[in-house]
C-alpha positions in Angstrom: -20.6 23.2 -25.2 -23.8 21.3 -23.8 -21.7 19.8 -21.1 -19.9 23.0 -20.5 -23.8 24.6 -19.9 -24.9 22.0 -17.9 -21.9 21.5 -15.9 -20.9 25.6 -15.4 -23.2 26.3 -12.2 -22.4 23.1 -10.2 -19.5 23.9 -7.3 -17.5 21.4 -6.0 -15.9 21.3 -2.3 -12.5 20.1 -1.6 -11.4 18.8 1.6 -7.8 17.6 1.8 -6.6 15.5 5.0 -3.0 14.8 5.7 -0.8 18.6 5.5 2.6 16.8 5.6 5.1 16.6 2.5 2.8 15.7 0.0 0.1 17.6 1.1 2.0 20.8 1.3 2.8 20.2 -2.5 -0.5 18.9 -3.5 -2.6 21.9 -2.2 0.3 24.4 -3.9 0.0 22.9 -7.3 -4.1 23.4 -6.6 -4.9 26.9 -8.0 -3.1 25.6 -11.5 -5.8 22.7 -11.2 -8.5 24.8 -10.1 -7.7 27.1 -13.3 -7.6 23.6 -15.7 -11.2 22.6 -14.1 -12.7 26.3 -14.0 -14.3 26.5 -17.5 -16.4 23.1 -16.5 -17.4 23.7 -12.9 -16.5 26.2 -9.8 -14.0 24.4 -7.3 -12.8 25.9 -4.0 -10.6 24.1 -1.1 -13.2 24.4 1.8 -11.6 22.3 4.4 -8.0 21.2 6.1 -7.9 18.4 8.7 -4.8 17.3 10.8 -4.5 14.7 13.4 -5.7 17.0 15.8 -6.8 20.5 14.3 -9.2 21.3 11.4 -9.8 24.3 9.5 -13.4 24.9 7.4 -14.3 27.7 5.1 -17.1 26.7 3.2 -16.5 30.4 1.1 -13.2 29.1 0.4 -9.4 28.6 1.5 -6.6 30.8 -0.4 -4.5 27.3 -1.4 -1.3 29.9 -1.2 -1.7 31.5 2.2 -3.5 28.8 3.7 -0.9 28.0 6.3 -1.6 31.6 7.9 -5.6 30.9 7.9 -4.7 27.9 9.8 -2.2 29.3 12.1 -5.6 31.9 13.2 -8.2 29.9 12.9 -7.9 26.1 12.8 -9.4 24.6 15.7 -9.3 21.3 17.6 -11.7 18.9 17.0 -13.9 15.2 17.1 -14.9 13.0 14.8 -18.7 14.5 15.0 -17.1 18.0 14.2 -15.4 16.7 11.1 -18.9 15.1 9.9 -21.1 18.3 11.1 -19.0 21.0 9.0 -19.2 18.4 6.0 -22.5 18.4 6.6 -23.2 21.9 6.3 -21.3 22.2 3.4 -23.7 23.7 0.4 -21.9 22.3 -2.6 -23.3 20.0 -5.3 -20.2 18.0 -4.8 -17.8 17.4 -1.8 -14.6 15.4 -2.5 -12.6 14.4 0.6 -8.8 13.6 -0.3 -7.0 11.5 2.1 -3.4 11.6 2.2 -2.6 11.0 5.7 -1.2 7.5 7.1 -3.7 6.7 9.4 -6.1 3.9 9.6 -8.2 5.7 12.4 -8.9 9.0 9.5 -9.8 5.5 7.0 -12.0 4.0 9.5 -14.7 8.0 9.0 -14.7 6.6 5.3 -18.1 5.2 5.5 -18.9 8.2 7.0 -18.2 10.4 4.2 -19.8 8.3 2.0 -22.9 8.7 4.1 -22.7 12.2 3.0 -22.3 11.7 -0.5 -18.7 12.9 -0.5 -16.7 11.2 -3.4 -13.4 9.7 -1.7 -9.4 9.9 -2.9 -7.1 8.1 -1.1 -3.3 8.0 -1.1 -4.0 6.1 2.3 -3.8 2.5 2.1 -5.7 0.8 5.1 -9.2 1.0 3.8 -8.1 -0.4 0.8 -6.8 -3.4 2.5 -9.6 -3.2 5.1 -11.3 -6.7 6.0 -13.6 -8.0 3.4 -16.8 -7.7 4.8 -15.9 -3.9 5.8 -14.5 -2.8 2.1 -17.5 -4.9 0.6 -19.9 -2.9 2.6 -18.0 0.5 1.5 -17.8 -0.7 -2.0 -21.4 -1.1 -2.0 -22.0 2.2 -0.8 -20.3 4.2 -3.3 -21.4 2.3 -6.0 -25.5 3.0 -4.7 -24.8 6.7 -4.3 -23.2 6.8 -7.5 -19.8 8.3 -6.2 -16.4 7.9 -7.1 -13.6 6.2 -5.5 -10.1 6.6 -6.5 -7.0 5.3 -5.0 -3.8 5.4 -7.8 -1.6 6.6 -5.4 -1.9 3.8 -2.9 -0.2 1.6 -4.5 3.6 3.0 -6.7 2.7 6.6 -5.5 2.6 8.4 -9.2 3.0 5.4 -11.5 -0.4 4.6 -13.1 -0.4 0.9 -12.0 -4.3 0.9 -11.0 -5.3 2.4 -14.2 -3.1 0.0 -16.5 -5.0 -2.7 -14.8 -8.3 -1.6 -15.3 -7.7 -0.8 -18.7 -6.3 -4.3 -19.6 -9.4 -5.9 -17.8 -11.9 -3.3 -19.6 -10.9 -5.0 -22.7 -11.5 -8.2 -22.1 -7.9 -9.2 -21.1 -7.4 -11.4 -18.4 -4.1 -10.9 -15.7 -2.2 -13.7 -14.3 1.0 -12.3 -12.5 1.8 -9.4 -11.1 5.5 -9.4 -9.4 7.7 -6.6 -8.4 9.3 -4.4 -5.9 6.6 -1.5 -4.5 8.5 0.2 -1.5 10.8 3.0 -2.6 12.7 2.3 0.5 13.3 -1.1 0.1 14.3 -0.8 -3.4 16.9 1.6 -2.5 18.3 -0.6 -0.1 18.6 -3.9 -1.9 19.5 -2.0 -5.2 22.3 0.0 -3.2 23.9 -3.3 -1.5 26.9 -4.8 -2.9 28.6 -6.6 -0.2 31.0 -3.7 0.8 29.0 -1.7 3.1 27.3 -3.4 6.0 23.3 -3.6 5.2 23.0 -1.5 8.2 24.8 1.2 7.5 22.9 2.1 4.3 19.6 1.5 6.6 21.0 4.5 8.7 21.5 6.4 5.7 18.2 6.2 4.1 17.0 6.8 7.6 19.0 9.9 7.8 18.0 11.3 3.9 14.4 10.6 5.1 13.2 7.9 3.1 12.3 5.1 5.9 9.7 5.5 8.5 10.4 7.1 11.8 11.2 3.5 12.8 12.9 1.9 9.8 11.6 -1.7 10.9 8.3 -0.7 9.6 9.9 -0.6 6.0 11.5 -4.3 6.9 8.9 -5.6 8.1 7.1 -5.1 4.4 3.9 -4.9 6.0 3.7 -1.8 3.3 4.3 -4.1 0.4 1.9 -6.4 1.5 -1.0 -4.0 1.7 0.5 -2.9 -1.3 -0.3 -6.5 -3.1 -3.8 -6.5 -1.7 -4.6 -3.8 -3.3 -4.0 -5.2 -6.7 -5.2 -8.2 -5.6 -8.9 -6.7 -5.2 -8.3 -4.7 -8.5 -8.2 -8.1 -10.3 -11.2 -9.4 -8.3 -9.5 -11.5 -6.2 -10.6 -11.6 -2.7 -8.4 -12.0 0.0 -7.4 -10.7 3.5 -4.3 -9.1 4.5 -3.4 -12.4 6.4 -3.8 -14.3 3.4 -0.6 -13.0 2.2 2.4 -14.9 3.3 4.9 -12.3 4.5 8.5 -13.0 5.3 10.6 -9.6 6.5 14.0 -8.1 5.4 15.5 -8.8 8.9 15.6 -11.4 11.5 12.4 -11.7 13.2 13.8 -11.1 16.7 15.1 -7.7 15.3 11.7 -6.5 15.7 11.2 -6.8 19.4 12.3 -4.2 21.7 13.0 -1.1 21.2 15.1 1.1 18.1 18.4 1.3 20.7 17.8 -2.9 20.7 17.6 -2.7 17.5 20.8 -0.8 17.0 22.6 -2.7 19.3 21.9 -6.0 17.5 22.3 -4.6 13.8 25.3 -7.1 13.4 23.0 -9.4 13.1 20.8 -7.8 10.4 24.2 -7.5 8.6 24.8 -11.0 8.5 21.3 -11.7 7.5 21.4 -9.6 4.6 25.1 -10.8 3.7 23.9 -14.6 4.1 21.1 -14.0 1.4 23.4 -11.7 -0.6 25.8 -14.7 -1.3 23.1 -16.8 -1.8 22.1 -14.9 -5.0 25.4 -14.8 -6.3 25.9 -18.2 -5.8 22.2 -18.5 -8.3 23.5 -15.3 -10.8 21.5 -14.0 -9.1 20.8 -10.7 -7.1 19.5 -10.1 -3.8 15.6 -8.4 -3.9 12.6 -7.8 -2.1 9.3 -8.5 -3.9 5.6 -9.0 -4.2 3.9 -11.6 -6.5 0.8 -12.6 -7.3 0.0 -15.6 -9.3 -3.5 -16.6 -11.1 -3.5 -19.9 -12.0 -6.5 -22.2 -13.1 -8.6 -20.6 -9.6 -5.5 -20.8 -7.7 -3.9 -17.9 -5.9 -0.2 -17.5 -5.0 0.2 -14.4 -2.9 3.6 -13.7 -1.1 5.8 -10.8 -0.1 9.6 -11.4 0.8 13.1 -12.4 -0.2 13.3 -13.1 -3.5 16.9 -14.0 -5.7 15.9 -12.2 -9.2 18.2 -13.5 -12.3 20.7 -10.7 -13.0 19.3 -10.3 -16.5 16.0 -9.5 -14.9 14.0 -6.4 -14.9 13.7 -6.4 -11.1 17.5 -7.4 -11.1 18.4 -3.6 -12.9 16.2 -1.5 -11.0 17.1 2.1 -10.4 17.8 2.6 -6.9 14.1 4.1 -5.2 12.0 2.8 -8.2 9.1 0.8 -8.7 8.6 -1.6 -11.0 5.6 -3.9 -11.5 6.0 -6.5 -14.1 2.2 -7.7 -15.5 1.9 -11.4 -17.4 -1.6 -11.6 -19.0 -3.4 -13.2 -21.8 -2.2 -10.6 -24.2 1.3 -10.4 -22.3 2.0 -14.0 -21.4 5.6 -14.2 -22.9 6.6 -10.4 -23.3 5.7 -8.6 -19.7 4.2 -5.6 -19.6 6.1 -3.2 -17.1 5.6 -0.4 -15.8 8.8 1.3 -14.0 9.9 4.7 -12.0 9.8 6.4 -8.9 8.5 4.6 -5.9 8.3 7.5 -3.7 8.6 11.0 -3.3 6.0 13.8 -2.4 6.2 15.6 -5.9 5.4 12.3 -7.7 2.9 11.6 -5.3 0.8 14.7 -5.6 1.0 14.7 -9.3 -0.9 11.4 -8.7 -3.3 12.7 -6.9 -3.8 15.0 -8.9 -4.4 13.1 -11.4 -6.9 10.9 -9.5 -8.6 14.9 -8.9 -8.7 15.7 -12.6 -10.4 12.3 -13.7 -13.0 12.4 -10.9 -13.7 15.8 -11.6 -13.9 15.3 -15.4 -16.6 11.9 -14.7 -19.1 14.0 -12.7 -20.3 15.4 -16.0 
């Protein structure tokens, strides 16, 4: 009851960035969290930013007709916009919510921070920012006593970054961390058996919409190895993205020229993929494509590629599109803790958020 008196005036501003998939769905599911949250403070979505257009309302946007408010009155504008209409924002407390993909919309986050905005971000890059720049950011939220959260950077709605923190808050100590984090690339590897060429199910999966615009990007697994940054820092490890060896799922000519080149060389993706396939049988093994990190006495292993996983494996019997991150500590140094399900997907996704929303929300009491 005292929190409930303390807490009922204070308003809270949301400004989502990113209006694609997940977005749509996150800011539809809103009113149902707005309702959850209502009895402890007053929320409203205030602002709605798009590459190019933004839309603020500092008396509030309707989250189910907010696609005709934008059509009328979202206009186009600069960075110095964006930080002006936050600034005039009259709330108590202003949460920016990032789901876009752009490192350029990452690179404002020290100016939200300025502005004692808390921050959630389904965007990876300033997560795996340089050092010295995360550091500084770090720093800064921790000062102006704001939040950061950031589950849905890494396994979109599995709760990998809270299982982490919650085995380091009491008092355990992690030493591995291996698994498969693209959705994508699980679906692939998990989906080849020899009789279809490799490239034909990357044209698939192109086709259902699960790869980037360029599919490459998914080969590449620059993703995954932002990805195993991420978790890196969670565990107080510092690295750079660079510090990560990364080998791709292709040929590393394959990723010059253009996406026709591409095509017309997939023959040679296909016997890249078939060479390693019969590799792993040869071992019992199956053909995968993984992260792992490895703690040992100071000593950091931190790679991202190829991997031939034991058929008996957890990483081996993966559902086709899942996650799975398999977690050796001191408490689990002979039985693994693993955490397993969908990789991807904009529902999943913006249930994470969500949740990211709802325990932010709940810690400004």
């Amino acid at each position: 009851l005292h929190d409930k008196l303390i807490n009922k005036g204070q308003e809270i501003a949301i400004i989502v960035a990113g209006l694609g998939n997940v977005g749509d769905v996150f800011i539809k599911q809103l009113s149902a969290q707005f309702e959850r949250l209502s009895d402890d403070f007053s929320i409203k979505l205030v602002g709605l930013i798009r590459s190019k257009k933004m839309l603020f309302n500092a008396s509030g946007i309707n989250t189910q007709q907010w696609k005709t408010q934008w059509q009328h009155e979202a206009n186009s504008y600069q960075s110095a916009d964006l930080l002006n209409a936050i600034n005039e924002l009259d709330y108590e407390h202003k949460i920016v919510i990032d789901i876009t993909a752009s490192e350029q919309f990452s690179l404002l986050y020290p100016d939200f921070v300025d502005r004692n905005c808390h921050l959630i971000s389904a965007n990876k890059y300033a997560g795996t920012a340089p050092t010295t720049w995360y550091k500084a950011l770090r720093s800064n939220i921790t000062e102006r006593n704001l939040h950061w959260r950031y589950n849905t950077s890494v396994g979109a709605g599995l709760p990998i970054n809270f299982a982490l923190a919650d085995l380091q808050n009491s008092g355990d100590k992690i030493t591995r961390i291996e698994g498969v984090f693209s959705g994508t690339l699980s679906w692939l590897c998990s989906k080849y058996d020899g009789t279809r060429p490799f490239s034909e199910l990357l044209l698939e999966a192109q086709k259902m919409g699960f790869t980037e615009p360029d599919p490459r990007e998914d080969l590449s697994g620059r993703d995954m190895q932002r990805k195993l940054l991420i978790l890196a820092r969670e565990l107080g490890v510092e690295l750079e993205l660079d510090d990560i060896s990364l080998s791709a799922l292709m040929p590393d000519e394959l990723a010059l020229g253009s996406w026709d080149d591409f095509l017309n060389k997939k023959a040679q993706l296909d016997a890249f993929i078939e060479e390693h396939a019969v590799t792993a049988k040869s071992k019992n093994s199956v053909l995968r494509y993984t992260g792992l990190l490895e703690i040992t006495q100071g000593e950091v292993i931190a790679k991202v590629g190829i991997a031939y996983v034991p058929n008996g494996d957890a990483l081996a019997n993966l559902t086709p599109g899942d996650n799975i991150f398999v977690i050796n500590s001191k408490l689990y140094s002979d039985n693994a803790l693993v955490i397993q399900g969908p990789g991807a997907g904009r529902e999943v996704t913006a249930a994470g958020v969500h949740s990211d929303l709802y325990w932010l929300v709940q810690n400004l009491k």
